[in-house]
N, C-alpha and C positions, 0 to 999 in steps of 0.2 A: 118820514121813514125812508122814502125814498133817495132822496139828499143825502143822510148818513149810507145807505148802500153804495153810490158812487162816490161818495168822500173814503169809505172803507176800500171800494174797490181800486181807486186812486191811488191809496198808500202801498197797498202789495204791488200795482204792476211798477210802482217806483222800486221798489226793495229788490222784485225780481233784474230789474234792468238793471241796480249796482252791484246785486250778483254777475250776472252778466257778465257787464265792466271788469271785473277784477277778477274771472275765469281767465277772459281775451285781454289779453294783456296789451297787444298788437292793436286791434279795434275796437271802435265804438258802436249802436247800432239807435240809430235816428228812430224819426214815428215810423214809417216806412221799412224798417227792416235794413237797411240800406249800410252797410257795412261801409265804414269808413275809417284809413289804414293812413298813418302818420307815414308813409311808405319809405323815406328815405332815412327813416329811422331804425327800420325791419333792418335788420345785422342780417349780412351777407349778400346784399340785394346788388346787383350791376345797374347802372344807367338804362338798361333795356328792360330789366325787368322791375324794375321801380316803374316803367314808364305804362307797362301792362297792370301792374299793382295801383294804379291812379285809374286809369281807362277799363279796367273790365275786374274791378272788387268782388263782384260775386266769384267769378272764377279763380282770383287768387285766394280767394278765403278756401273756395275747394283743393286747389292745391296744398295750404299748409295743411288743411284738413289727411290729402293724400299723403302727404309722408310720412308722416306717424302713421297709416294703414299701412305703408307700403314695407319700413322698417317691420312693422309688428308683425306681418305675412311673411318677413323673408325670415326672419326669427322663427318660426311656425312650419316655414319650409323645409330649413337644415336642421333642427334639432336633432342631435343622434348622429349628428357628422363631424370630421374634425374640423370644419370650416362652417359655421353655426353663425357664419354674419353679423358676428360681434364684433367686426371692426368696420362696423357700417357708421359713418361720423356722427359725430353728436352735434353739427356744425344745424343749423334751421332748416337748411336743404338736402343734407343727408348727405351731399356728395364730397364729404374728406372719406372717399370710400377706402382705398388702398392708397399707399404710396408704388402702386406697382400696377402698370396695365395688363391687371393678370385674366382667366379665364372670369373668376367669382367676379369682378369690378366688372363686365360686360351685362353679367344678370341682372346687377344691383341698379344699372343705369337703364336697361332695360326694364325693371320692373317698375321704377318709379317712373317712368315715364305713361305706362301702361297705368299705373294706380289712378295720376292726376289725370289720365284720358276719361273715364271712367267714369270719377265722380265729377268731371265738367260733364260730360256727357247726358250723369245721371239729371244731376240740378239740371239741365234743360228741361229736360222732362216732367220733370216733379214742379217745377213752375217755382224753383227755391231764385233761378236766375234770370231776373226783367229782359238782361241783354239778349238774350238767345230763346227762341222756339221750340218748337217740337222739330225731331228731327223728320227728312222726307221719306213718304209715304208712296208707293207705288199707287197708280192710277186706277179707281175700280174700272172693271168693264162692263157691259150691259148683262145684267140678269149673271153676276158677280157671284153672290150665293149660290144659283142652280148650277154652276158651273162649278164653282170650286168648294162648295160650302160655307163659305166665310167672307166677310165685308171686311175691307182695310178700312180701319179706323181705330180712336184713341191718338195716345203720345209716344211716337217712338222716342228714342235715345239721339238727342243730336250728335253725332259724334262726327261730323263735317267743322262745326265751332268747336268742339272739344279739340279736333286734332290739329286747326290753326291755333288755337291759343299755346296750348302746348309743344311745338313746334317754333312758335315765337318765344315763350318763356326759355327754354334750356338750350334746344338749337342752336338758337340765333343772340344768344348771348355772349357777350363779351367774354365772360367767362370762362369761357372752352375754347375760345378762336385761340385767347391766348396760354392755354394748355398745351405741354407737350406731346399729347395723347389725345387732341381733339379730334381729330379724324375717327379713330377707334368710336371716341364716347358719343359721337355725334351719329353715330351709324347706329351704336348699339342703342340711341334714345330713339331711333327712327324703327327700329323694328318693333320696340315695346311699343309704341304709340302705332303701329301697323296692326299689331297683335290686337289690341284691343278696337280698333275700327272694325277687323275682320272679323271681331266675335259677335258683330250683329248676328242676331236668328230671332226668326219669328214667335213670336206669345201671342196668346189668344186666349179671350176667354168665352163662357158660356152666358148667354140669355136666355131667359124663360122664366115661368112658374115653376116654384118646388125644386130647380135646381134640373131642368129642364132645357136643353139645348135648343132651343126655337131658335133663336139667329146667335151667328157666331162672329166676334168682330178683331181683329188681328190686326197688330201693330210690329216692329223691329226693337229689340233690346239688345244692350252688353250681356256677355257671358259676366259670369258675379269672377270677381278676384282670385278667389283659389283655385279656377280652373285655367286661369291666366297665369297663373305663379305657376303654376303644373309645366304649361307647357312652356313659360320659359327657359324652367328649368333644365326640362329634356333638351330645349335647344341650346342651354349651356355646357351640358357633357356634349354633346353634340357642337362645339365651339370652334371655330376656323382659327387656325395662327395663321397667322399674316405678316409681311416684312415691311419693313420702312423703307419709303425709297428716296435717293439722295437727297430729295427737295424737303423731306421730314413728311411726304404725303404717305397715307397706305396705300397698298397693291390690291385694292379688292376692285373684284370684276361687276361689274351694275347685276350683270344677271345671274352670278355664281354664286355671289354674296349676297343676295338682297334679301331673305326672309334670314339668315342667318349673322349668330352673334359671334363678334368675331375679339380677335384677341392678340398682344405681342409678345406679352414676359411666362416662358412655361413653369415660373415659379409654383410650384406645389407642394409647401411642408406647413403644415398648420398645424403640427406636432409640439414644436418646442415655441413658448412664449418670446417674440420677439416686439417689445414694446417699441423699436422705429418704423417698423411697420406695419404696428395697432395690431399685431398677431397675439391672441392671448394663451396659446396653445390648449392642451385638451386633460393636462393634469389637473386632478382633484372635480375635474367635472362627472355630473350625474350620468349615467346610460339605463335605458328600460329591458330591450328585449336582450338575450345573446346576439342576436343577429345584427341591432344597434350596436353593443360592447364591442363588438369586433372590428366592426366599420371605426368605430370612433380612438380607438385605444394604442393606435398604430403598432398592433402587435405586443404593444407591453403589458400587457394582460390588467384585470380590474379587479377592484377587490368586492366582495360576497357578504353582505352580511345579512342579519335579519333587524328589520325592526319595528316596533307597536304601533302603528301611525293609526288616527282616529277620521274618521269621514263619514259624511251623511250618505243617508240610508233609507231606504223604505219611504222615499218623498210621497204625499198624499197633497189634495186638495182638501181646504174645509171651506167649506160654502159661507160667502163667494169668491172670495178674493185671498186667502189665503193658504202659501205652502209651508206645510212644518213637513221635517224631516226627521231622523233618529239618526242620532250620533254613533256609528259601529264601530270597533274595532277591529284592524285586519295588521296581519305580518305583513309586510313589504322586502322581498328580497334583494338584498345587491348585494353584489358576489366578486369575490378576490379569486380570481384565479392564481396570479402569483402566488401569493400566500397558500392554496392548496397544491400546488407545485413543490416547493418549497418544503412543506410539511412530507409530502410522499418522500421526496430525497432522504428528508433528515429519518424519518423512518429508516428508510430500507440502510442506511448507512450509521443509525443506530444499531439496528438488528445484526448486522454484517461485523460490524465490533465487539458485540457483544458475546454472536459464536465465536469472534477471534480469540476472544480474554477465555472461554469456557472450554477454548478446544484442548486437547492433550500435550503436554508435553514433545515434542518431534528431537528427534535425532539427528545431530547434523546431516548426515546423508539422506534422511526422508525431506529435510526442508528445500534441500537441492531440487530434487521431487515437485515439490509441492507449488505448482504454478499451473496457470489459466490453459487448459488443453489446446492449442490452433493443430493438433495432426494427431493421428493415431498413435502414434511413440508417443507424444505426451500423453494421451490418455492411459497410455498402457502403463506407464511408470505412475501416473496418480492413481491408477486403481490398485497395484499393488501398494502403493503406501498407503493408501484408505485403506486397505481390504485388512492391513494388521493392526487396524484399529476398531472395526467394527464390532467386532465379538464382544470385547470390555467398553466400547465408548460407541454403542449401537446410538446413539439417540443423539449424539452431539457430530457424528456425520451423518445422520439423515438429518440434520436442520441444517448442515453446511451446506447440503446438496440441493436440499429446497429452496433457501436462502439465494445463493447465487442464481438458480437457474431461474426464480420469479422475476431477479433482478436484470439477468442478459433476455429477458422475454418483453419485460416492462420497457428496454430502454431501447430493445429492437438491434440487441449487441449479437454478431457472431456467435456461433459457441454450444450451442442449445442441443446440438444434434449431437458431440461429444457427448456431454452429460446424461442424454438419451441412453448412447451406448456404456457410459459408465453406470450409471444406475444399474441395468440388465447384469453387470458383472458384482456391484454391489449387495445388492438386495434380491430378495427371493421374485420370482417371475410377473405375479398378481400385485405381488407388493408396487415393482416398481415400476409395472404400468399403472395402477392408480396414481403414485407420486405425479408418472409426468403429464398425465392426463388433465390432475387438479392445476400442478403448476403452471403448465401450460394457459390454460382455463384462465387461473387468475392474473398470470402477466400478459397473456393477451387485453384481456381487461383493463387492465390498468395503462397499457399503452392505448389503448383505444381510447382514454380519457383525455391521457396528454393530447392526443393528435387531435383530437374535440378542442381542448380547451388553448393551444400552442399555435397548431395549423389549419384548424378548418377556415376560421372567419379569413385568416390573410388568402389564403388561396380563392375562398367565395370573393372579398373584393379586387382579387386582381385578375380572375379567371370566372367571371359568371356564367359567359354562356357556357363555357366548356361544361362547369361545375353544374349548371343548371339542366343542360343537356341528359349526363347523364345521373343526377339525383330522377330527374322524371324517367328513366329508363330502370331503375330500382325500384320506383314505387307503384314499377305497372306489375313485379313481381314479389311486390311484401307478402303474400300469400306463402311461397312457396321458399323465403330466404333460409328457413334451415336448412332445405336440402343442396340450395346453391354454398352454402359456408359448409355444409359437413363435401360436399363434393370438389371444394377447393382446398379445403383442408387436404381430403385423402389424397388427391393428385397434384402431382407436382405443376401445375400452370403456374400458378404464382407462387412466389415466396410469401412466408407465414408472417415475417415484416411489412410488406406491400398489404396484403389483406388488414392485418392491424391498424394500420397507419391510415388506409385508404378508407374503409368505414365507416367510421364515422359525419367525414368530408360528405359521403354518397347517402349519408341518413339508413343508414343499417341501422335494424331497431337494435337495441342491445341485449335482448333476451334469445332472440333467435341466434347472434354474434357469438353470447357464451357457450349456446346449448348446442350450435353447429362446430362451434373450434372442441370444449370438451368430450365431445362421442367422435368427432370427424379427425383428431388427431392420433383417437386410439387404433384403427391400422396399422398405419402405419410406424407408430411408436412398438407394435409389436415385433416388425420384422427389427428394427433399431435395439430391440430389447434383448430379443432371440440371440442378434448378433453378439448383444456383450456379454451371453451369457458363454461364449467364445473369444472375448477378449484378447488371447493371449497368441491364438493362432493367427490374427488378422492381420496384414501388410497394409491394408487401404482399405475405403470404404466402399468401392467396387464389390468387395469378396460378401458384403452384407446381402447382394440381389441376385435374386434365381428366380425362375419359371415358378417357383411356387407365390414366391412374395409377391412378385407381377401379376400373378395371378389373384390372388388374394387383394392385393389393393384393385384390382380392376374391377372384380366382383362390387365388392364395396361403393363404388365410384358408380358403375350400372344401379345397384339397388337404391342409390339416393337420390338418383334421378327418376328412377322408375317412376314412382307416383304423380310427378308434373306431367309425364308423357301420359299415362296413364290419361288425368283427367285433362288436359289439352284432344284428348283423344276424344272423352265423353263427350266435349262442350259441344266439339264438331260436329260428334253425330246428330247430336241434340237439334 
């Protein structure tokens, strides 16, 4: 019985070992474990690194292992940007990075330098690598624990052997010397590999009964990969350009340059697909948040739609080993802003036609007339050709009135303040402050969309801090934004374009936006109203303001701030 056990057991660990084999295409793996690499058959390899691929297997097995982590990390990194690391090479070693020594080619070589640090470092430790030890261990002192609480001991992380192997593989390779951008890549492989030496920090764990800290024993680790990618990251926007100098060396300074990735070519368009320099651009790719869409879409806006995607659900454990899950359904949003741009236009320039074809018959002399008011003479000549229309054709000039004035509000056109005054001459007093009150209301709206959906993200990614600045300077006052939008409305500080446009951008919720421009615009559309309800007397829009109107919007402007002062007042006493 026993015979047939180890004759059974026999044939599997055979089976598993030509599975093995034909995962690792590269090596073989003896009784020992012992990885063994046809090396000068390894596509891509230089005479130096063939010679490290013979002499230290376990660590280049870690290596190819590293760049397939280190690609799949920087994949993971940029998703959601127009440079997504997709023209990271497909070469064994990763590095046909760019044909361009640009800022992203400094990351790429710095990270992969940092990945293979890493896992040589790790296999020290983990006992996966015969050639290399535990990494060094500071010296306990006497009576170690009562002093510090913890005994150095266990396996740190060698990363003294990780950061010579690694520094002889890419470094010091042939490879680069004869690159015309070796200088550059040779720097930026030294800081990745710097990056992850320095992310030794201490681990420790607990001894005792029960989960009882009785003695505590402490050794040196790598920071794990994503937080390495992190920071190389930021050290990539954070990237030096540097100049060549005659002899084809760089300018970089030992001490100015030295924890920094540095760079030659300021090429940065990763917008349009240019297959000579493995740039795939950023059409027909996926985006998550708006906030992604925006970064990633280079302002050409994305398309919206909805769709039924299926995904587990409700995962559970059933004792003991297994997890089922429930298959749910959920909407998935992706959204075309184009396309709802687009659709608004063709709207409003349907409707705009549509009064054209339905409007009355004109008189040569009224069509003379009949043009976009920029001054008070023209308004005064369109209100009298309106005005001999109203009486029989009442409903087809209030949709021309509305119609246009949605449209100069929406698109943030001149003009608005004419039609204010024309309405007042048109229509009965209540009437035509309602009209400009709602139009108002809903073409502020609707610009408030486009400037969401056209110019927030391009402004957020060329203007953060500005943008970020003061988005946190609005959101210390969400509380009280109706009475800041009806108090901006009624006073003239900004223009009613600048508040439209700008809100969005600053995260103005949009309820208080409508509810502050709809009541905060009626003010002062009265005295605008009053005025045309004098039309005919008027020379300029001067003769519209008196001590009363000043009066009247000033009151207004006081009582919508009241209430913030009001309770800023209570908090105090409080």
């Amino acid at each position: 019985m026993r015979l047939n056990v180890v004759f059974v057991s026999l044939v599997l660990l055979v089976q598993v070992c030509q599975g093995f084999i034909g995962i690792f295409s590269y090596f073989k793996v003896n009784s020992v474990q012992q990885p063994y690499y046809d090396c000068p058959k390894v596509p891509g390899l230089t005479p130096n690194q063939i010679k490290i691929c013979k002499n230290h297997p376990h660590a280049f097995k870690q290596i190819l292992i590293s760049l397939t982590e280190a690609k799949t990390e920087c994949l993971k990194q940029f998703q959601g940007q127009q440079w997504n690391c997709r023209n990271y090479g497909e070469s064994v070693y990763g590095f046909d990075v760019s044909k361009l020594p640009i800022k992203q080619s400094s990351f790429i070589y710095s990270l992969t330098a940092a990945t293979a640090a890493l896992k040589i470092a790790k296999s020290c430790s983990s006992g996966m690598n015969p050639a290399c030890n535990c990494g060094d261990l500071p010296i306990n002192e006497n009576n170690m624990e009562q002093k510090h609480g913890f005994n150095w001991a266990g396996c740190s992380d060698n990363t003294r052997y990780a950061d010579d192997i690694v520094r002889a593989f890419f470094e010091k390779s042939e490879k680069f010397l004869e690159s015309n951008n070796n200088g550059m890549n040779i720097h930026n492989l030294r800081v990745g590999r710097t990056a992850a030496r320095k992310s030794l920090k201490m681990k420790c764990k607990c001894h005792g009964i029960s989960g009882s800290c009785t003695t505590k024993t402490c050794w040196m680790a790598v920071e794990k990969l994503d937080v390495i990618s992190k920071a190389l990251a930021t050290k990539m926007e954070k990237a030096k350009l540097v100049k060549k100098k005659s002899n084809g060396q760089l300018e970089i300074g030992k001490k100015e340059f030295k924890d920094q990735l540095v760079f030659t070519d300021t090429f940065n368009n990763f917008c349009v697909r240019n297959q000579t320099l493995g740039i795939t651009g950023v059409k027909d790719r996926e985006c998550g948040s708006e906030q992604e869409c925006g970064k990633m879409c280079c302002g050409r806006g994305w398309k919206v739609s909805l769709d039924l995607v299926k995904e587990q659900c409700n995962c559970r454990v059933i004792y003991c080993c297994e997890v089922k899950c429930d298959l749910c359904s959920k909407i998935k949003e992706r959204s075309n802003k184009i396309a709802l741009i687009v659709g608004i236009v063709s709207i409003y320039v349907a409707v705009l036609y549509s009064i054209y074809l339905h409007f009355p018959a004109l008189t040569p002399e009224d069509k003379v007339n009949l043009k976009y008011p920029r001054t008070i003479e023209n308004a005064k000549n369109l209100g009298i050709v309106l005005s001999k229309y109203t009486d029989h054709h009442y409903y087809n000039v209030l949709s021309a009135v509305v119609g246009i004035y949605i449209v100069l509000q929406s698109f943030a056109i001149p003009g608005s303040l004419f039609l204010t005054i024309l309405s007042g001459y048109l229509f009965k007093f209540y009437h035509a402050c309602i009209l400009v009150c709602m139009c108002s209301a809903i073409g502020a709206t609707v610009c408030y969309f486009l400037s969401q959906w056209v110019a927030r993200e391009a402004l957020i990614y060329y203007c953060p801090d500005k943008i970020k600045t003061w988005q946190r300077e609005i959101d210390k006052h969400q509380k009280n934004m109706f009475n800041y939008i009806f108090f901006l409305r009624v006073t003239p500080i900004l223009p009613n374009w600048f508040i439209n446009m700008s809100s969005p951008i600053l995260n103005v919720p949009l309820k208080p936006f409508f509810l502050g421009t709809l009541f905060g615009v009626a003010p002062p559309s009265f005295v605008f109203i009053q005025a045309g309800q004098t039309l005919n007397m008027m020379t300029d829009t001067n003769h519209m303001w008196s001590w009363n109107s000043i009066g009247l919007l000033s009151f207004f402007a006081i009582l919508s701030l009241a209430p913030v002062v009001w309770n800023r007042y209570k908090t105090k006493s409080h």
